[in-house]
C-alpha positions as a Markdown table, in Angstrom:
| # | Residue | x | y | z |
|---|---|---|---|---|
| 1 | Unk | 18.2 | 139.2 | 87.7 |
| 2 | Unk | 19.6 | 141.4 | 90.4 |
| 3 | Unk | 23.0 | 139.4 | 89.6 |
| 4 | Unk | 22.9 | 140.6 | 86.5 |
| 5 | Unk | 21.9 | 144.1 | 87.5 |
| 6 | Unk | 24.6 | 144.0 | 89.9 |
| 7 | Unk | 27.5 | 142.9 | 87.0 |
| 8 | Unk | 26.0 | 145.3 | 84.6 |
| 9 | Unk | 26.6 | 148.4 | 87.5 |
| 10 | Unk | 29.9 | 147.2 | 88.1 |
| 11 | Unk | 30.7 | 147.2 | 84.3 |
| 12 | Unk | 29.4 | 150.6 | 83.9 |
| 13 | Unk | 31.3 | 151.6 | 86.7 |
| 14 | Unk | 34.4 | 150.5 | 85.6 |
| 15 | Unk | 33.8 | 151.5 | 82.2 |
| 16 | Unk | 33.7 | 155.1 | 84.2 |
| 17 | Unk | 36.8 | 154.2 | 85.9 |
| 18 | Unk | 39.0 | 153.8 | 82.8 |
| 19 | Unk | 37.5 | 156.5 | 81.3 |
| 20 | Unk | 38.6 | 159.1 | 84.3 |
| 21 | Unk | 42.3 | 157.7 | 83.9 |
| 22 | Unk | 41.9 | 155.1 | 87.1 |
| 23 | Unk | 43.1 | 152.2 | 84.7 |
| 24 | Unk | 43.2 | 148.7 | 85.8 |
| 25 | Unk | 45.2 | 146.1 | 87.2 |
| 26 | Unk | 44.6 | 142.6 | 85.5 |
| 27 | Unk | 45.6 | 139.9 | 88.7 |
| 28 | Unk | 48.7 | 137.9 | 87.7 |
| 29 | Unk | 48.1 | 134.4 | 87.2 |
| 30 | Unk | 50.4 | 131.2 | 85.8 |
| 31 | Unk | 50.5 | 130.4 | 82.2 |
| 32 | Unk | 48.1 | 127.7 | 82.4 |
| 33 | Unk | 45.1 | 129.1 | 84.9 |
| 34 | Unk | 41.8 | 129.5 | 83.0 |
| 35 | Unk | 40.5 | 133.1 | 81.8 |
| 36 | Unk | 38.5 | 134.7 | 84.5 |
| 37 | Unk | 37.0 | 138.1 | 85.0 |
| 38 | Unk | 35.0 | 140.3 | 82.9 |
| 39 | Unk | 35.5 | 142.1 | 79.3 |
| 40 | Unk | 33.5 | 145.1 | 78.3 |
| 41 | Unk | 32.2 | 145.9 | 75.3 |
| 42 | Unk | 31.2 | 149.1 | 73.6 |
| 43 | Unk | 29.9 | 149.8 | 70.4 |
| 44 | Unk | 30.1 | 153.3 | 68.5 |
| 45 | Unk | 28.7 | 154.8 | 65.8 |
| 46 | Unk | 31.0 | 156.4 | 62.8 |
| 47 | Unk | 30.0 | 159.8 | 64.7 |
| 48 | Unk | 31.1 | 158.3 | 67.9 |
| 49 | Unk | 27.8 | 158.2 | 69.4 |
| 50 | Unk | 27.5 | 154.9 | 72.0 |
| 51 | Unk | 25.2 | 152.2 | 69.7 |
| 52 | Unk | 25.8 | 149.1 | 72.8 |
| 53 | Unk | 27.2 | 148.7 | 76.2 |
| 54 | Unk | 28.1 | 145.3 | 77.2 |
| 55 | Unk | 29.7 | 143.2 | 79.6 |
| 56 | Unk | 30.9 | 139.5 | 79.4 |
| 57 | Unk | 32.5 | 137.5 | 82.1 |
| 58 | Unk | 35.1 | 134.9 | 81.4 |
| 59 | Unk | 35.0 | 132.1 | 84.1 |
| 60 | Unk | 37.2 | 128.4 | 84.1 |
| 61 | Unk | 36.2 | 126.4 | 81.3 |
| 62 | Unk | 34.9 | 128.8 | 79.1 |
| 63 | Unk | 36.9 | 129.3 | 76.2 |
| 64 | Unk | 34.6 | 131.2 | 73.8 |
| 65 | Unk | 31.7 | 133.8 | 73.6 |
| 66 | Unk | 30.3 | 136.0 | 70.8 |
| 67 | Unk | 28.8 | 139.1 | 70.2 |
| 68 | Unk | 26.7 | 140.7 | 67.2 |
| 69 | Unk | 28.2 | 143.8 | 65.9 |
| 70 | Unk | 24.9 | 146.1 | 65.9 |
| 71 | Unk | 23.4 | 147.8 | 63.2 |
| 72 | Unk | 25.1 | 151.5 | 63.1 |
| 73 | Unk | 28.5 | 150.4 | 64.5 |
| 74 | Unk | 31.6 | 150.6 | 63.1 |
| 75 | Unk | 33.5 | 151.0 | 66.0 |
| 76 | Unk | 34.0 | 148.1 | 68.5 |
| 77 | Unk | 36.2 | 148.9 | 71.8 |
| 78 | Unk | 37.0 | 146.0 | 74.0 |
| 79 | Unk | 38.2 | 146.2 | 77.6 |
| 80 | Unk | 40.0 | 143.2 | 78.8 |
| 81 | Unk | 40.1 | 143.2 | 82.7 |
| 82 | Unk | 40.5 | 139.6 | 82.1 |
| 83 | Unk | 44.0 | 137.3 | 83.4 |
| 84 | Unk | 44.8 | 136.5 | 80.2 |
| 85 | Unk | 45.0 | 137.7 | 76.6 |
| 86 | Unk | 41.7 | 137.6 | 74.2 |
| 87 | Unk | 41.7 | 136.6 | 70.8 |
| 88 | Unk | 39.3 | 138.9 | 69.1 |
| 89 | Unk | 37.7 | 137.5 | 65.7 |
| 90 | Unk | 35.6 | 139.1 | 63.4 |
| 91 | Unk | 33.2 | 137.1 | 61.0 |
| 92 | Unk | 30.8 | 137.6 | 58.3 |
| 93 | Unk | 27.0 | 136.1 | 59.1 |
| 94 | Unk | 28.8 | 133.4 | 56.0 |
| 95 | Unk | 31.6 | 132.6 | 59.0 |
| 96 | Unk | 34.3 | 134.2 | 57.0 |
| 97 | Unk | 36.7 | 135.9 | 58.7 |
| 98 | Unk | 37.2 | 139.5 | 58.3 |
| 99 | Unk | 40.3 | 140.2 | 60.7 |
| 100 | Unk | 41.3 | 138.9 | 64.1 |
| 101 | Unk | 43.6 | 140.4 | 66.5 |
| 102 | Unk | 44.6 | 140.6 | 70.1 |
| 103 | Unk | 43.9 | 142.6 | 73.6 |
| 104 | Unk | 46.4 | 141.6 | 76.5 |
| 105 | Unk | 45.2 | 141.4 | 79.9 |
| 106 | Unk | 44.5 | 144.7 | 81.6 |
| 107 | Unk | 44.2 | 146.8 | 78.2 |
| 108 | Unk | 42.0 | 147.8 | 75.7 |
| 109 | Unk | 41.4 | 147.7 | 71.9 |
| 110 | Unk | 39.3 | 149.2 | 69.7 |
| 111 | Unk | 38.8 | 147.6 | 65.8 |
| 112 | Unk | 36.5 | 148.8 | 63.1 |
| 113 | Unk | 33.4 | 146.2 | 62.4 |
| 114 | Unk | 30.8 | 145.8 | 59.9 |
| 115 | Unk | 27.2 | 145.7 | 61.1 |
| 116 | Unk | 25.7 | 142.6 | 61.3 |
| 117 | Unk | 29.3 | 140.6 | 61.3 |
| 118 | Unk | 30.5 | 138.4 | 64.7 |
| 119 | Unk | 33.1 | 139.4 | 67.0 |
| 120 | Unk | 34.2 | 136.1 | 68.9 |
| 121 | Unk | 36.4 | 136.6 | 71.6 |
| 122 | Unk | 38.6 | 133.8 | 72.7 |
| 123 | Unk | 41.0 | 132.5 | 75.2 |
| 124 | Unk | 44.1 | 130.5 | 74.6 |
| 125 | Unk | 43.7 | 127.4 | 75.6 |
| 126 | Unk | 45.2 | 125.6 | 78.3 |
């Protein structure tokens, strides 16, 4: 658990980070090195008000992870301080998709969601 803890304080911290202007430097890698680092995640509220805080972390050989959009969010702001580009995918509880888009290394994106739809975020593969 203190692992955990641990990401989760550096997550928020960075979240902070960008927030105060500090921005950050995805490390350069070649065309075919796995994904590795983390992506956060933040859910808002059509009012803006923060409805989920989370943090994944990419490491070699995982391709793939999902997250449920929570009920009250229509905002979903990722934050890719990742080495490569994520594929973000959103998907009806039926698997249909509703959009998909991208976030290059280093920046962030924001697209609206539907409560209770998938956002699957995705690196290319090698």
């Amino acid at each position: 658990m203190g692992i955990t803890t641990g990401r989760r304080r550096a997550a928020v911290a960075a979240v902070l980070a960008l927030l105060a202007g500090a921005g950050a430097v995805a490390a350069s890698a070649s065309p075919a090195a796995a994904a590795t680092g983390d992506v956060l995640i933040v859910q808002k509220g059509a009012t803006g008000i923060l409805v989920s805080l989370q943090t994944f972390v990419f490491l070699p050989g995982i391709a793939e992870q999902g997250d449920g959009v929570q009920a009250g969010a229509t905002q979903f702001a990722v934050t890719n301080l990742t080495n490569r580009t994520l594929t973000l995918t959103e998907r009806t509880a039926s698997g249909t998709v509703v959009h998909s888009d991208t976030v290059a290394a280093g920046q962030n994106g924001t697209f609206a969601v539907t409560g209770g739809d998938t956002v699957v975020l995705t690196v290319p593969a090698d």
